[in-house]
C-alpha positions as CSV (number, residue, x, y, z in Angstrom):
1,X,0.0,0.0,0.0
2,X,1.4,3.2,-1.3
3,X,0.5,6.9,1.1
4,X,2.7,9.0,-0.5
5,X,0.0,10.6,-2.3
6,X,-2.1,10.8,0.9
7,X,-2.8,13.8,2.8
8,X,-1.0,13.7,5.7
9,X,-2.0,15.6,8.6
10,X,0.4,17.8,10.6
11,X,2.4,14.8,13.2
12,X,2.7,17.1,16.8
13,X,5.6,15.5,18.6
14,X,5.4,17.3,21.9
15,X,9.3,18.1,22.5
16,X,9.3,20.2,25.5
17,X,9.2,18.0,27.8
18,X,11.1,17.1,31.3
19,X,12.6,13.5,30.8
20,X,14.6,12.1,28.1
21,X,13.4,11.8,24.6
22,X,15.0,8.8,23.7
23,X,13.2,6.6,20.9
24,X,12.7,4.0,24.3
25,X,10.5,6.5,26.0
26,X,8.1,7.5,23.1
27,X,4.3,6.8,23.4
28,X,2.8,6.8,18.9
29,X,-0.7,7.6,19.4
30,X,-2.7,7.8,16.2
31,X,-6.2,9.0,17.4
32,X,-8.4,11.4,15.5
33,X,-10.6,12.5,19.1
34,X,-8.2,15.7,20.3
35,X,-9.4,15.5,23.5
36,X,-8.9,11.7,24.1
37,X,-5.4,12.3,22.8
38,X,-4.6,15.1,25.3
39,X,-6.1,13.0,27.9
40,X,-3.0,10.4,27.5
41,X,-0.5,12.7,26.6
42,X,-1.2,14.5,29.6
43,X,-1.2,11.5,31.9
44,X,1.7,10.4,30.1
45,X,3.6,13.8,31.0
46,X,2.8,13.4,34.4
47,X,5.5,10.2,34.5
48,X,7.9,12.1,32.2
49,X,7.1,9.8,29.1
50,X,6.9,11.7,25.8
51,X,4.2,11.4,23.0
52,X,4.0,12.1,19.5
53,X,0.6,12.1,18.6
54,X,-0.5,11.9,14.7
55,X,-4.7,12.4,13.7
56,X,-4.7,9.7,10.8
57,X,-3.5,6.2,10.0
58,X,-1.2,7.6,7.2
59,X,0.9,10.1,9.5
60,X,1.2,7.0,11.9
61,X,3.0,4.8,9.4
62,X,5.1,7.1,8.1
63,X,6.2,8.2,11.7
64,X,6.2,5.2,13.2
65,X,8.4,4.3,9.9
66,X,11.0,7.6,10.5
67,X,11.9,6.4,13.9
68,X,10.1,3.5,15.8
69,X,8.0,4.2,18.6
70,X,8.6,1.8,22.2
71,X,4.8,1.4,21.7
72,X,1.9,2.5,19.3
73,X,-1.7,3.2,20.5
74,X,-4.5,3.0,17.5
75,X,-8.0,4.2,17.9
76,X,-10.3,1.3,16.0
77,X,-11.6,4.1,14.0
78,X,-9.0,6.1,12.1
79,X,-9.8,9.6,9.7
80,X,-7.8,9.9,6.5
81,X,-8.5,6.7,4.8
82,X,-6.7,4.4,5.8
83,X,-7.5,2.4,8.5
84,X,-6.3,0.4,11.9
85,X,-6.0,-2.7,10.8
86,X,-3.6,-1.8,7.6
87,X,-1.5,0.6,10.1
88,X,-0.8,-2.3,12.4
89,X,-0.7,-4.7,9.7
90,X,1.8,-2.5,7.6
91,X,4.0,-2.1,10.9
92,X,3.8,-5.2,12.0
93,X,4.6,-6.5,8.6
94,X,8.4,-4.7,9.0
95,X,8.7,-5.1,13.4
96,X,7.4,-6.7,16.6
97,X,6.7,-3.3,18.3
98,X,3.6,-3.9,20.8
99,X,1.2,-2.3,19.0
100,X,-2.1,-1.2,21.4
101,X,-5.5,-0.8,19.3
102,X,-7.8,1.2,21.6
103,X,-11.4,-0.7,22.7
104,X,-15.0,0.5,23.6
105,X,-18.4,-0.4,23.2
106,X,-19.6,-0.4,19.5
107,X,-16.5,-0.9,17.8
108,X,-16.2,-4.7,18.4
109,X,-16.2,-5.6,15.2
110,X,-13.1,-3.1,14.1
111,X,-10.9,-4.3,17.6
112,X,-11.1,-7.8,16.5
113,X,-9.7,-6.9,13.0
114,X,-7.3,-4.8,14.0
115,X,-6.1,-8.0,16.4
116,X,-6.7,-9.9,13.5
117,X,-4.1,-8.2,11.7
118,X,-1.4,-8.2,14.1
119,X,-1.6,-6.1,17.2
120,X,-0.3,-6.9,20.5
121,X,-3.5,-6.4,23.0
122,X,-6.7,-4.2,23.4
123,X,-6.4,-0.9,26.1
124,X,-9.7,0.2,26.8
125,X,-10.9,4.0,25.1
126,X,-10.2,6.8,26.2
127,X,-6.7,5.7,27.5
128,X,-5.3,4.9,31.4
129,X,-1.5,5.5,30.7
130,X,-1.3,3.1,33.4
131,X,-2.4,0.0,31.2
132,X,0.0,1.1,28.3
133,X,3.2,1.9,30.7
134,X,4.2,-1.6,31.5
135,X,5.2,-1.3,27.4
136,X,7.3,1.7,27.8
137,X,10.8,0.8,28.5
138,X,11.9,4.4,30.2
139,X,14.2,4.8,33.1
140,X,11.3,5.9,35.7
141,X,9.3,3.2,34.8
142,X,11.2,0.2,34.9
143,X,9.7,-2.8,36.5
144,X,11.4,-3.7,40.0
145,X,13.2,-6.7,39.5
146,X,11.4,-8.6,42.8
147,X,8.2,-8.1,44.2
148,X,8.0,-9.1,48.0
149,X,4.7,-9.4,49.9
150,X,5.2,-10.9,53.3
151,X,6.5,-14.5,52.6
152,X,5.8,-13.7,49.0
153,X,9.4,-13.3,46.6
154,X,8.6,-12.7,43.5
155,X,11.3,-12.9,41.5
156,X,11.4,-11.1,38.1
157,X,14.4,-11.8,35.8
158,X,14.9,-15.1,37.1
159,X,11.1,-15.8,36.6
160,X,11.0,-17.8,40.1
161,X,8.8,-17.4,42.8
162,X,9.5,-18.6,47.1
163,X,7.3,-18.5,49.9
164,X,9.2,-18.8,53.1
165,X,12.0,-19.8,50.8
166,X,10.9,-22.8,49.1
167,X,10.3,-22.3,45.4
168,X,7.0,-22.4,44.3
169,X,6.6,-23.2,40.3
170,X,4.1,-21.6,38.5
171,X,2.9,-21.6,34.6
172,X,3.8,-17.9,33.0
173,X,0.2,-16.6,33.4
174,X,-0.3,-17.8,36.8
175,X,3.3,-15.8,37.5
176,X,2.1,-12.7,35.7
177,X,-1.3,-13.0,37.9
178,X,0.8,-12.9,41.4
179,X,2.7,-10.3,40.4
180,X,-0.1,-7.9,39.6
181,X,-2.1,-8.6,42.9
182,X,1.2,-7.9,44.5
183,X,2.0,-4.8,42.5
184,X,-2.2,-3.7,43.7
185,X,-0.5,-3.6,47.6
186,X,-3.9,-5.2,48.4
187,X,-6.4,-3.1,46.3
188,X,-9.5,-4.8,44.8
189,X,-9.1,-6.3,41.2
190,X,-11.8,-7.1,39.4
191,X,-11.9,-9.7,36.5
192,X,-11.7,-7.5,34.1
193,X,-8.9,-5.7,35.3
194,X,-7.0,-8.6,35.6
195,X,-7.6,-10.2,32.2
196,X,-6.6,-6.9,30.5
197,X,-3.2,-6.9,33.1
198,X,-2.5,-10.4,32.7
199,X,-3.7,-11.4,29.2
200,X,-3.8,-8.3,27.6
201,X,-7.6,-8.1,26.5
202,X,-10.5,-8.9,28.4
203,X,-11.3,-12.6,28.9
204,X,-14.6,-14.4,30.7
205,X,-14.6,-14.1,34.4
206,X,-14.5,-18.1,34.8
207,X,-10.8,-18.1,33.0
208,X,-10.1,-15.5,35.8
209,X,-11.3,-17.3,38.3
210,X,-10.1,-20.9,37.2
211,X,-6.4,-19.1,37.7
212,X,-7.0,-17.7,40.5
213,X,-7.8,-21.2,41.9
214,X,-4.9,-22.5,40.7
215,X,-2.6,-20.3,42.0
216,X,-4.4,-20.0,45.7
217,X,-4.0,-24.0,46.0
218,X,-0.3,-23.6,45.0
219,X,0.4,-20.4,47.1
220,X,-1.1,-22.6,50.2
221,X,-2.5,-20.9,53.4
222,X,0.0,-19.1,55.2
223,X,0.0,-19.8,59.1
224,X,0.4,-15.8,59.9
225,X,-1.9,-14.4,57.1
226,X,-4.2,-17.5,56.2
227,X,-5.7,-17.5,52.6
228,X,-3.4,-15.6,50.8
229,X,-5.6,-14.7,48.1
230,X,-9.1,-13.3,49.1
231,X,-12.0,-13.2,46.9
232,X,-14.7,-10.0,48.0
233,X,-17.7,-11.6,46.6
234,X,-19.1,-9.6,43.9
235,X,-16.3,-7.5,43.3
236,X,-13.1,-9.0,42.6
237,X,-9.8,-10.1,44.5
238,X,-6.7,-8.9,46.3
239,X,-3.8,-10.0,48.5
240,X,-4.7,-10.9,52.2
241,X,-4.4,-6.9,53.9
242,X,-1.6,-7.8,56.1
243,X,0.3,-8.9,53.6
244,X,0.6,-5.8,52.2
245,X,1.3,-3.8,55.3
């Protein structure tokens, strides 16, 4: 597919900004809503990660093709003709950049294409920077390489997990689901929170809750905190409170 004869619309990279502008740090949002993009480039900000910010699917690719992005956010619906699914099938097509394709109610039928066609997980519509950052690989938000929560060592590089020092072996998903009820400090999770975390797009509550199982009867009870996973009936799960003081 050829856009040099497109009509590309003017690609605001926002420059002045306090924290490095390496190519790691850079959010490529290609959203045609203004105010949902200022919405994430603001929250963005906040952490010091920059974003370049382009209104149509053919200023995305040929950004995204001057200098690669740590991670690209598309709306489902782009303006300028062409759409999601060839932006993140063109990129992907040339790298393995995650690739974010924005979700909300009515446009079902354009997320699944554009996963279809290659990108890396849904993010719910208008944007929480915080379900996009663990894909930005910039100084102040690189993951801790161990969790700890009581008993609980979690960790990271070396993919292992101890409780009271004996290793505890868990499948990846089941590892990725600890770790994110850890990183909550003992907050409420619902399922759908944790399927977006953990599996990057929403999933039935029943998968949620068939890992959750899984990993409470490898975790054990522990003799000071008891059930170290607690369900709140009706709203979702967390970490046992003392756990997390």
């Amino acid at each position: 597919m050829s856009i040099d004869s497109r009509r590309v619309d003017e690609v605001v990279t926002l420059t002045d900004r306090r924290a490095s502008t390496s190519r790691d740090s850079r959010v490529l949002l290609a959203e045609p809503d203004p105010v949902i993009a200022a919405a994430l480039i603001d929250s963005a900000d906040r952490v010091g990660v920059r974003t370049q910010w382009c209104t149509d699917g053919a200023a995305a690719l040929l950004a995204v093709g001057a200098d690669l992005p740590a991670v690209v956010v598309v709306a489902p619906e782009m303006a300028g003709g062409v759409t999601a699914a060839q932006v993140i099938a063109t990129v992907r097509g040339y790298s393995d950049v995650p690739i974010l394709v924005g979700a909300q109610p009515g446009n079902e039928t354009l997320t699944r294409q554009a996963i279809a066609a290659g990108a890396t997980a849904t993010t719910a519509r208008p944007y929480d920077f915080t379900d996009i950052r663990r894909f930005v690989q910039h100084p102040a938000l690189r993951p801790r390489t161990a969790l700890v929560a009581g008993p609980i060592r979690v960790d990271i590089s070396a993919f292992e997990v101890h409780v009271r020092g004996v290793e505890v072996l868990l499948t990846r998903r089941e590892f990725e689901l600890l770790s994110y009820l850890i990183e909550q400090r003992g907050r409420v999770a619902n399922a759908d929170q944790i399927s977006r975390a953990v599996w990057g797009r929403a999933c039935d509550t029943n998968t949620v809750a068939v890992h959750i199982r899984r990993l409470r009867t490898k975790l054990g009870a522990d003799p000071d905190h008891g059930q170290i996973i607690r369900t709140i009936r009706g709203v979702g799960y967390r970490l046992a409170p003392s756990l997390c003081d």
